[in-house]
Phi, psi and omega in degrees: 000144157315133162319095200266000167278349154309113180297157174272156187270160209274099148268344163227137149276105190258144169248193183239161188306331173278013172246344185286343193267325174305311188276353192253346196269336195288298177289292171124188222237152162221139173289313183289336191276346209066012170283339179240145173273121215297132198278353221196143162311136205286340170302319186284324178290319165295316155281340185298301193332287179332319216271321187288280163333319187260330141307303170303308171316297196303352201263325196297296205267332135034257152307289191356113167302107167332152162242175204284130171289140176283173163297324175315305182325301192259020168251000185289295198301299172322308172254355160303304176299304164299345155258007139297312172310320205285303149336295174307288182308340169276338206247354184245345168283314200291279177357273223289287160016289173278350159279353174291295189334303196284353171255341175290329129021281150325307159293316179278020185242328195259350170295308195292344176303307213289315185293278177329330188279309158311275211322155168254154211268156179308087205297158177340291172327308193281319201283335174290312184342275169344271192308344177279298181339269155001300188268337153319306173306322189264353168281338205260305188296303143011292204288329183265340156296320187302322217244000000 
């Protein structure tokens, strides 16, 4: 059986406002606790904080000398850099390639204007020629299915 001289246990202690007011008076009214009210936005105090941090830091380190690349660091950098050139250089080759392309194109597209333009046009004569022909023709064929 239970120990009945055991106080039972507690999980939160609540006080009542005369002993919270009796303690701020003890102490003093905090801001972080919320008991005093803050003179300022809670974003500016935080950036102040931040800002206070990153000065100590940059102060710490300050003097210190970058360091140095190693050889892994600076064989990297070395084929990071011939490929990108490398790169570079495939991409001015691809160019020039499609501006050959696109002036020989060109060219055959202004030989053949030139070539249509030098014919000479078909005279009249040949072309009723043609058409007379023609329509003999299909008439004589015409005339040998009938019969």
């Amino acid at each position: 059986m239970a120990d009945e001289s055991t106080p039972p246990i507690r999980l939160m202690n609540f006080i009542s406002e005369d002993q919270l007011d009796e303690t701020k008076k003890a102490r003093g009214e905090r801001v972080e606790d919320g008991t005093a009210q803050r003179d300022r936005p809670l974003y500016e105090i935080l950036k102040e904080n931040k800002d206070k941090k990153d000065a100590e830091f940059n102060e710490r380190f300050k003097h210190r000398p970058p360091k140095a690349l190693d050889d892994d660091e600076t064989e990297f950098l070395d084929k990071l850099e011939l490929s990108k050139r490398e790169y570079e250089q495939q991409v001015a080759n691809e160019e020039a390639q499609q501006l050959r392309n696109f002036q020989a194109a060109v060219a055959a597209q202004s030989m053949i204007v030139q070539d249509f333009e030098e014919t000479p046009p078909v005279p009249v004569v040949q072309v009723t020629f043609l058409i007379i022909y023609t329509y003999s023709f299909i008439s004589v064929i015409q005339h040998q299915h009938l019969v």
